[in-house]
Each structure stands twice: as structure tokens, then as C-alpha cells.
C-alpha positions as CSV (number, residue, x, y, z in Angstrom):
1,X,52.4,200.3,-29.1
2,X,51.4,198.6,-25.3
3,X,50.7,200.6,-22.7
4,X,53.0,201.6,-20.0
5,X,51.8,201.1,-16.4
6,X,52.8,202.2,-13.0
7,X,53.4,201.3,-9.4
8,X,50.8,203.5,-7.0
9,X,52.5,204.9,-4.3
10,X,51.1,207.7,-2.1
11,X,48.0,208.5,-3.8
12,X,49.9,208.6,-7.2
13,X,50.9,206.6,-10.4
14,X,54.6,206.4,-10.2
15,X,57.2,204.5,-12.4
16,X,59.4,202.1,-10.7
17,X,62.5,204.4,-8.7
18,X,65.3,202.3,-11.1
19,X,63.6,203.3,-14.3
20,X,63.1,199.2,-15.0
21,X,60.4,197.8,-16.2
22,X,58.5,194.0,-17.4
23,X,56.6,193.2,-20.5
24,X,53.7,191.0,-19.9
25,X,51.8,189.3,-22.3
26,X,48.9,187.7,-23.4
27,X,48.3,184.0,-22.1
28,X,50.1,181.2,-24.4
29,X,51.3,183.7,-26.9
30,X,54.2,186.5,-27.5
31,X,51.7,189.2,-27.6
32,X,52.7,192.0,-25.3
33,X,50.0,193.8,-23.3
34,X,52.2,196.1,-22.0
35,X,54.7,197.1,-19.6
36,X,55.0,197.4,-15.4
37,X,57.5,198.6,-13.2
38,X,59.9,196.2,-12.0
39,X,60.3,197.4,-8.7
40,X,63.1,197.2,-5.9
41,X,63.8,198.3,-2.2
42,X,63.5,202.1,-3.1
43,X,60.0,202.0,-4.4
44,X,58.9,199.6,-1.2
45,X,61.0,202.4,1.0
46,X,58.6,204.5,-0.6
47,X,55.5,202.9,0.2
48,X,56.1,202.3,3.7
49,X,57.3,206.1,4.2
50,X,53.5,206.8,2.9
51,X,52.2,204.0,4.7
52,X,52.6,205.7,8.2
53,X,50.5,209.0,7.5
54,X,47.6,206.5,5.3
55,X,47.2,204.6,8.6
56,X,46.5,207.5,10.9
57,X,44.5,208.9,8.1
58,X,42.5,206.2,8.0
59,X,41.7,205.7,11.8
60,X,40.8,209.4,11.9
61,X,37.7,208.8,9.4
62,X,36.4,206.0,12.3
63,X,34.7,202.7,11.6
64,X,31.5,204.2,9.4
65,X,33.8,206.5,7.5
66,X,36.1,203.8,6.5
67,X,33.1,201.6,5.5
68,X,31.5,204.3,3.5
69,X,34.9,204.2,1.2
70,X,35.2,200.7,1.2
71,X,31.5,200.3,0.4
72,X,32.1,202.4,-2.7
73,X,35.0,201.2,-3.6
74,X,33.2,197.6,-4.4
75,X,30.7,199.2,-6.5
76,X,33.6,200.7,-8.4
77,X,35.3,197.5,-8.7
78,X,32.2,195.7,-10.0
79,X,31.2,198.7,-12.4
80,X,34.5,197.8,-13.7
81,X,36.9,195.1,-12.7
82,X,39.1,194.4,-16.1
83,X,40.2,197.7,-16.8
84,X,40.9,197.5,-21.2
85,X,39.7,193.8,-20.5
86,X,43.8,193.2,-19.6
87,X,43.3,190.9,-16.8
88,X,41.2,188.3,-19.4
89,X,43.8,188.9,-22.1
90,X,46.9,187.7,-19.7
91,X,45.1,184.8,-18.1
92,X,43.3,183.6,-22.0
93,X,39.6,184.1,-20.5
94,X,36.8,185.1,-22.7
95,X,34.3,188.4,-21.4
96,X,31.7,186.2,-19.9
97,X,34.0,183.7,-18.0
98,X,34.9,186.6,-15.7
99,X,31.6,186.4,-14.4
100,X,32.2,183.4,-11.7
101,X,35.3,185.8,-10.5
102,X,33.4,189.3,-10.7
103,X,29.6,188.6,-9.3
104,X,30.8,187.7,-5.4
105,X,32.4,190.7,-5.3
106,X,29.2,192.2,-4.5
107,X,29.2,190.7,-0.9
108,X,32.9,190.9,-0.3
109,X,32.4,193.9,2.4
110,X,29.6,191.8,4.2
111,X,31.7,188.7,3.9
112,X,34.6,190.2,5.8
113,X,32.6,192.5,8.2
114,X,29.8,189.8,9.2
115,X,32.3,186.4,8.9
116,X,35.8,186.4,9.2
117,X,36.7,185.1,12.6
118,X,39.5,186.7,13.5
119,X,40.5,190.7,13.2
120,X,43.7,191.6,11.4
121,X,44.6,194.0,14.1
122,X,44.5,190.9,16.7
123,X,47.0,189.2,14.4
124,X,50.7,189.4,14.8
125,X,51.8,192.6,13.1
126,X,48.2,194.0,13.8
127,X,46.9,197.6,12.8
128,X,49.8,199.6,14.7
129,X,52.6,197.2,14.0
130,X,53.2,198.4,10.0
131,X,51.7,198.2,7.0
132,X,50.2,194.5,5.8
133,X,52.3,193.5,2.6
134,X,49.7,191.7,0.5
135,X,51.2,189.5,-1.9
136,X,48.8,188.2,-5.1
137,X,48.4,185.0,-6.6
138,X,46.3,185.4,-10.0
139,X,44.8,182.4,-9.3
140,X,43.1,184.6,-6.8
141,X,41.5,186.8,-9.4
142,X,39.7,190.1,-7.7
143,X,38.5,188.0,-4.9
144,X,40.7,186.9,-2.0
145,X,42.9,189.9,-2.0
146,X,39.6,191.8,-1.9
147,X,38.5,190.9,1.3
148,X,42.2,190.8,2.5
149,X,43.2,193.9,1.6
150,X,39.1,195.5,2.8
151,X,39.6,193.2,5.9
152,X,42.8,195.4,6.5
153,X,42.0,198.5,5.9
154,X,38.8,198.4,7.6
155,X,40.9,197.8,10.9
156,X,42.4,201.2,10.2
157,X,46.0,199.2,8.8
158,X,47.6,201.0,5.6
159,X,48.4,197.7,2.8
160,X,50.8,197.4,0.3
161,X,49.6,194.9,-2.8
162,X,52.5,193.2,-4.7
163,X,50.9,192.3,-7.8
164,X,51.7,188.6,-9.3
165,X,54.0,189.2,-12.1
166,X,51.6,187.0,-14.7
167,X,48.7,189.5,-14.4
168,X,49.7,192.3,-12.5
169,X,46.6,194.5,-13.5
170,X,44.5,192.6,-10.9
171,X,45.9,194.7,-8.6
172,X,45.6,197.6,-10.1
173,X,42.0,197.4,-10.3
174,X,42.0,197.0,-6.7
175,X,44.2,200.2,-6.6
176,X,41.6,202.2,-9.1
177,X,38.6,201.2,-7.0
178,X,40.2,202.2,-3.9
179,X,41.8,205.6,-5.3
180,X,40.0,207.8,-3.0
181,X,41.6,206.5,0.4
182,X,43.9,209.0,2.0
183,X,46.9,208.9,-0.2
184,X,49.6,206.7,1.6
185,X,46.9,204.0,2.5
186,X,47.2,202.0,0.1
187,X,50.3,201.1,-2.5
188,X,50.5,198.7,-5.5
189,X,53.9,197.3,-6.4
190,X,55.1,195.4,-9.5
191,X,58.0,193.3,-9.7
192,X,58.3,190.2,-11.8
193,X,61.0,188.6,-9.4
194,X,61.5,188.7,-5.6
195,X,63.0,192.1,-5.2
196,X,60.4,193.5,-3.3
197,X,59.7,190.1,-1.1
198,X,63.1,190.2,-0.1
199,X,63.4,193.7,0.7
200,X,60.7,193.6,2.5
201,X,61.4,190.4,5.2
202,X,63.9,192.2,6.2
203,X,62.3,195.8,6.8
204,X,61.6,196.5,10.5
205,X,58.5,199.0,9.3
206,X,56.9,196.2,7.5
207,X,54.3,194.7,9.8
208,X,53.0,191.4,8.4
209,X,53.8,189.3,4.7
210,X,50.4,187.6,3.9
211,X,51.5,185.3,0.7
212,X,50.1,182.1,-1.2
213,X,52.4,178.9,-0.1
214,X,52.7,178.3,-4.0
215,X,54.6,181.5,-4.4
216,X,57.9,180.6,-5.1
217,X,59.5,182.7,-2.4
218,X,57.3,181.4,0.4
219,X,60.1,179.0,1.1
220,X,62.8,181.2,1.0
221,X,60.8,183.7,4.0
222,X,59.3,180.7,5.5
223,X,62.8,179.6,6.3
224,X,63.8,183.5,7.6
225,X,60.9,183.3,9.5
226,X,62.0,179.9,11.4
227,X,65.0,181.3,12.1
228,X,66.5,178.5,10.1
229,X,69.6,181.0,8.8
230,X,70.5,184.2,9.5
231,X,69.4,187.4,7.7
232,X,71.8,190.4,8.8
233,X,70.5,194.0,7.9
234,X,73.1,195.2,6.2
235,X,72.4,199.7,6.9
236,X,70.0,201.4,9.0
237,X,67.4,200.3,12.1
238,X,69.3,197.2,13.3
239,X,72.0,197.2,11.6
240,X,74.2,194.0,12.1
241,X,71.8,192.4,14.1
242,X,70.3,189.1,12.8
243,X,66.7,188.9,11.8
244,X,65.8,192.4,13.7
245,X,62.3,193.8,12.5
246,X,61.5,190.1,11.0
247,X,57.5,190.7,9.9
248,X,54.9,188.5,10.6
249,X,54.7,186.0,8.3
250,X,51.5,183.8,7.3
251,X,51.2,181.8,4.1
252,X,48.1,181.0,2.5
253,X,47.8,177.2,2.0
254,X,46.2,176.6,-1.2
255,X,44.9,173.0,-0.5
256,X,43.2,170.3,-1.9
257,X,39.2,169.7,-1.3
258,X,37.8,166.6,-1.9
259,X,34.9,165.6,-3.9
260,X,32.5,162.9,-2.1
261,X,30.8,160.5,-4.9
262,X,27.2,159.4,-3.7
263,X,26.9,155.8,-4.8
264,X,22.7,156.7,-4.9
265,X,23.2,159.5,-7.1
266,X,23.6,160.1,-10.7
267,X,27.4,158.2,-11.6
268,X,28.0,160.4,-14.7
269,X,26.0,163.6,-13.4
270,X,28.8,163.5,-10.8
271,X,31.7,162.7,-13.0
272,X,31.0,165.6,-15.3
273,X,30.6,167.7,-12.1
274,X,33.8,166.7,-10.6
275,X,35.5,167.1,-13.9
276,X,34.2,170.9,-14.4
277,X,34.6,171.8,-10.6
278,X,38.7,170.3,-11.1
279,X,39.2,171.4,-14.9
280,X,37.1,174.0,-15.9
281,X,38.8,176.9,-17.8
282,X,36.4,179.8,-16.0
283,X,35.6,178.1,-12.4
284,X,38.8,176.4,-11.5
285,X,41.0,178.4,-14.3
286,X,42.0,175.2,-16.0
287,X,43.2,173.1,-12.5
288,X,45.1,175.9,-11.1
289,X,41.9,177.3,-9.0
290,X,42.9,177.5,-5.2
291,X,40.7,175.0,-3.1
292,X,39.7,173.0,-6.5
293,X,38.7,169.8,-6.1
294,X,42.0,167.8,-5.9
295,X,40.9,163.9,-4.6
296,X,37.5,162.4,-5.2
297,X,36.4,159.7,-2.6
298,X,34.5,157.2,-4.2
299,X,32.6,154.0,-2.4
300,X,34.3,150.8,-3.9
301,X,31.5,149.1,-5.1
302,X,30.8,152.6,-7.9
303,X,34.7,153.1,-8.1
304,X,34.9,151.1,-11.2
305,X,31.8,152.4,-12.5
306,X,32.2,156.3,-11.8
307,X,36.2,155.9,-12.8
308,X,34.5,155.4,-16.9
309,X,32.6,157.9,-16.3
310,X,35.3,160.6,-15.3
311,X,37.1,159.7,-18.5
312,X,34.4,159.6,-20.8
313,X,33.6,163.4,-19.2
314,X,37.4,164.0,-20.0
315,X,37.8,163.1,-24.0
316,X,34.2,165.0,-23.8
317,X,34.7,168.0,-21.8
318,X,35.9,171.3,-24.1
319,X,37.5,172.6,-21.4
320,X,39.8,169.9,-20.8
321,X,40.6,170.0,-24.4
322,X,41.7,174.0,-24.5
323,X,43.1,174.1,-21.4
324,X,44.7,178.0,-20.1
325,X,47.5,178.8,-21.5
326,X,49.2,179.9,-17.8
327,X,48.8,176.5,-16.2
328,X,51.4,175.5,-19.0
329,X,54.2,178.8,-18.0
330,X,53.2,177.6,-14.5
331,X,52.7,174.2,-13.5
332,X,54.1,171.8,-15.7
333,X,57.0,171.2,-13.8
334,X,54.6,170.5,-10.3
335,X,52.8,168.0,-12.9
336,X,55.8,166.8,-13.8
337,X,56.7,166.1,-10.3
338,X,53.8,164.5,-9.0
339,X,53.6,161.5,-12.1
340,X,56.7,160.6,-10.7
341,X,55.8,160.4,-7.6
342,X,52.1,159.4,-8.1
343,X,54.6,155.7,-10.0
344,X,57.1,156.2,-7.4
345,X,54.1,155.7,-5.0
346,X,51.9,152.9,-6.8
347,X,49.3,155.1,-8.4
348,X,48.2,154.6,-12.1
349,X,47.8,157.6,-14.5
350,X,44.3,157.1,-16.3
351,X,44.9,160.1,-18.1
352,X,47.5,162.6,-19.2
353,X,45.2,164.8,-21.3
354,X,44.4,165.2,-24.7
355,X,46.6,163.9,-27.1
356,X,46.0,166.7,-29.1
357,X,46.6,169.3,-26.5
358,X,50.2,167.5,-26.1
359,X,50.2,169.7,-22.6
360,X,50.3,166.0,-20.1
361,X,47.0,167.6,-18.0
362,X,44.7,167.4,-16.5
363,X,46.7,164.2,-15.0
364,X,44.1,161.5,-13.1
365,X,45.5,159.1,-10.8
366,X,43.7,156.1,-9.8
367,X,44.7,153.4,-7.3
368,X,45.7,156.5,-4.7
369,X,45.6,155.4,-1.5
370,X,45.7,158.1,1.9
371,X,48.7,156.8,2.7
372,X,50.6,158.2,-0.3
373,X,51.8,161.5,-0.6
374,X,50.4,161.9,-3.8
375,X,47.0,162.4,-2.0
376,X,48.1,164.9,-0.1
377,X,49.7,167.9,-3.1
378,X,48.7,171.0,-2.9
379,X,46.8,173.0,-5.3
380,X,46.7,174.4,-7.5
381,X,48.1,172.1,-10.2
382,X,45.7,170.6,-12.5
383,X,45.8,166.7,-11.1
384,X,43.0,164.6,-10.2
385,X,43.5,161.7,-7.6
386,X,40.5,159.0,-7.4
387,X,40.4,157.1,-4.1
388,X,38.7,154.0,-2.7
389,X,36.3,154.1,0.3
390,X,34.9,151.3,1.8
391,X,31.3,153.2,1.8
392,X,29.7,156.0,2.1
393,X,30.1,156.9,6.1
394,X,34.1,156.0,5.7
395,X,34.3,158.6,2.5
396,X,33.3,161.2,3.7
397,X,35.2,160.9,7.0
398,X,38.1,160.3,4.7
399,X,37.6,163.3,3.0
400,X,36.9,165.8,6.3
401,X,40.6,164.3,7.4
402,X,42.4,164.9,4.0
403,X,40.6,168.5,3.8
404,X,42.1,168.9,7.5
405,X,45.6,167.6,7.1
């Protein structure tokens, strides 16, 4: 029998207010892992009545006693990350391809104390504006909602992590580690819809939404947030009044990076680079990686050259050929999308994937110019564009404009 898991709410495992819950499973199969709360407005009600008494809780232990936690709190989340190894079983990793995820954790507190350029408190919906709702991409693994949610609290702001549905025991590791903040400073919500999301955009206590722009309901709250149609709360604080108490909202843009080919250097040493750093199963999680090479900018006179090479590192590569079972629940449909764009467009599709992997990625474009808006797709999907340059100098100027745009 799986395991039954919980929300954390107030310094306490509790099951979701409604009594609902989600069965997740292990990646590419019917296997259940076991069972979170499917949440709703009464659990986030909940949270952000805790949230309050966290916050001042927090500011009382000052800077040094908030870092003292938070220090420990990283060892505890390196001592042990993958709780029951769950995290590897949803997303089909093996032990030691958690490694590339786990071992920066150990300068996540310096990272965000000694180089983040900006304070969350100095942000809309700062430290004494309401809690920061911290919504996970599992692409993230342990790592960016690390340093968010340390960046946060730090700052003296009480967060509340909405796990992604697909591997919601990320954040719960994030809420074991950090189980000895004052209760209310943290809170962990499950849902496996947009319950919570919703409820939340339209809670005046909630201060800021931090979510990945590839989260399916960033276009529904970027849309509130433009003030592009009206959201009316319906009871309490503001009742009747459009968007009153509308959070902050900021999306994290998951974007392309682009790979620069030398035309000096090694032609298939490259190739096999670019094809691990866009396709690898651990490093990039099979395409869907966030900032994953996306375009590689290639001087014309080694185009045709290093173009045989990528494919030869394709048929070749074992990655490619046992590809993550959650890119295929996730983003066949973007894949989908963007061959019909990438012929709408001109591009040529030198590769589908293997045919014994019958999945259609990793997908390679060649014949992409920066023009099209093929070039310009988002990650994380697992597609590959190759682009022309007329040398060196214009490639990687080419690529410092794509990365900007």
C-alpha cells in the first residue's frame, strides 16, 4: 500500500481541509507512489492565517538568527534530499543522476546572500506586504526554489511552496529541512490543478505569486494581472470590487541559451557536448531542463560539418535513446507545436528521435534563421534549433541577442 502524504501548514502535517486527495506515480508507468492532498482555498486560508505570526517570528530572531536556521537547514537538505528516494521514482532518475541536482545545494545560502541583486523585500509585495506564494516547477529540482524560498525567508517574509503536481515531494523536502522555523513560516501546499493558484490571485493577504511562465496557469494570472478582465471577490476584504488585493505577480521565464560552436575547436567534441548539455536525461532531464541549450550558432563554413556530427552524437547518445518518461506526460503537445511551426516557418527537421523510442524527440531543426519564431520558443521542451552565422564575431553576437530577447 502507498504512502499517504500531507500539506504542512503551521508547523504541522495536515491533510487537505476537503478530505481530497491525488495519486502520483512513478515516471512512464501506472505505478503509484502514493497519495497528496488536493488542496483548495480553505487549506491556502489556512496558510496565510499562520503566515502572519511566522513572519514576525522570524524578524524577531534578526539577520544571524535567521541565517543560523537556514544554514542548517541546507545541511539537512543535502544529508537528505529524496526522502524514500520518491522524487527519483516520479521523475525515472537513477540514485547517482541526482547528484548534478543535489551537490550545488551546498552553496545555495552563499549564492543568495553574497549574489542576488536585488532583495525580495525591495520587490513589489516585499517582506511586510504578505506571504511570497512560491510556485514549483520540477524541472527545478531542489535548486531554484531553494534559494527562492531561503532568499525569502532570510528577508524575514513567511513563504508558502505549491508543490508541482508531477513530483510534489520536492517540496516537501524543502519543508523537512526547514521544519524547525517558527511554525507559520513556512507552508507546503499540494494540489494537482489550479485550486490553490486561483484562490490565491485573488487573496488580498497574499503578497507576491512567483511562478515558471511554463506553468499552465501563468497565462490565466498573467492576464488578471494586466487587468485584461475583471476578477470580482465574490465575500470578505473587497468584496465586489474588481481585482482588490491583486498580488504581485512575476513569472519565471524559462528561456532558451544558446550554444556557440568554435569553428577551431574539436567539431564532434562539441556536438556530443551540445547534444548532452540539450538531451541529457540527468543534466537537462531529457530537454525539459530550464535554461538548456535550445539554439546552437554555428559559423557557415563548419555548419555542414558540425550538423553530421550532432546526428551521429544523436543515434549514439544513450540518453537520447531512453529519454524521461515526464517529458512525454508533458511536452509532446509543445513538440508538437513547434514542427508545425518550425515547416510553417521554413525549417527542416533533421531528427525526430529514435525510431525505436517512437516519442518524436529530441526534434532538431536545421535551416533556422533569427528571424523565425521557431528560434525564439521557450524552454523547456526537448528541441534543438541549428543556426547559421557568418563567423565567429557575428555568432556570438547572435547568440548574446537571442539569450536577451
Amino acid at each position: 500500500m502507498h504512502a499517504s502524504h500531507h500539506n504542512w501548514i503551521d508547523g504541522a502535517a495536515r491533510p487537505a481541509a476537503s478530505g481530497e486527495t491525488h495519486a502520483v506515480h512513478a515516471g512512464g508507468s501506472r505505478d503509484p507512489i502514493g497519495t497528496w492532498p488536493r488542496s483548495d482555498v480553505a487549506d491556502l486560508r489556512a496558510a496565510i492565517d499562520a503566515a502572519e505570526g511566522g513572519a514576525h517570528a522570524l524578524r524577531a530572531l534578526g539577520p544571524e538568527g535567521r541565517r543560523a536556521l537556514l544554514s542548517d537547514a541546507i545541511d539537512a537538505l543535502l544529508d537528505e534530499p529524496d526522502p524514500g528516494g520518491l522524487a527519483l521514482r516520479a521523475i525515472g532518475l537513477e540514485e547517482h543522476e541526482a547528484d548534478v541536482h543535489v551537490e550545488p545545494l551546498e552553496w545555495t545560502l552563499d549564492d543568495v546572500l553574497d549574489r542576488r541583486a536585488r532583495p525580495l523585500a525591495d520587490q513589489p509585495g516585499g517582506a511586510r506586504a504578505g506571504p511570497l506564494l512560491y510556485a514549483c516547477d520540477w524541472t527545478e529540482m531542489w535548486l531554484q526554489p531553494a534559494r527562492m524560498v531561503l532568499a525569502a525567508l532570510l528577508e524575514g517574509r513567511s513563504v508558502i511552496v505549491m508543490s508541482d503536481a508531477h513530483a510534489p515531494m520536492l517540496a516537501d523536502a524543502l519543508a523537512r529541512a526547514l521544519g524547525d522555523l517558527p511554525a507559520g513560516a513556512l507552508a507546503v501546499l499540494h494540489d494537482d490543478g489550479r485550486t490553490v493558484l486561483r484562490a490565491a490571485a485573488g487573496e488580498a493577504r497574499i503578497g507576491s505569486i512567483h511562478l515558471a511562465s511554463t506553468s499552465p496557469a501563468a497565462p490565466e494570472l498573467v492576464e488578471r494581472a494586466l487587468g485584461t478582465r475583471p476578477w470580482p471577490v465574490e465575500s470578505g476584504f473587497g468584496a465586489g470590487v474588481d481585482r482588490a488585493g491583486v498580488p504581485a505577480l512575476a513569472v519565471r521565464r524559462l528561456a532558451n541559451t544558446s550554444f556557440v560552436v568554435r569553428s577551431e575547436g574539436d567539431l564532434e567534441e562539441q556536438a556530443r557536448a551540445l547534444v548532452a548539455r540539450s538531451f541529457s536525461r540527468a543534466g537537462a532531464l531529457s530537454g525539459a531542463r530550464p535554461g538548456r541549450a535550445g539554439r546552437a550558432l554555428c559559423p557557415v563554413r563548419s555548419f555542414s560539418s558540425f550538423s553530421e556530427h550532432v546526428l551521429d552524437a544523436l543515434e549514439t547518445e544513450p540518453d537520447v535513446r531512453s529519454p524521461l518518461a515526464l517529458v512525454r506526460t508533458q511536452h509532446v503537445a509543445e513538440v508538437e507545436r513547434a514542427f508545425r511551426l518550425g515547416h510553417d516557418e521554413g525549417a527542416t527537421a533533421i531528427s525526430t528521435g529514435p525510431e525505436e523510442s517512437e516519442l518524436g524527440f529530441p526534434l532538431v531543426f536545421t535551416n533556422v534563421e533569427e528571424r523565425m519564431r521557431l528560434a525564439h520558443l521557450e524552454r523547456p521542451a526537448p528541441i534543438l534549433c541549428l543556426m547559421r552565422a557568418r563567423d565567429a564575431v557575428h555568432a556570438r553576437a547572435l547568440a548574446e541577442e537571442l539569450d536577451a530577447s
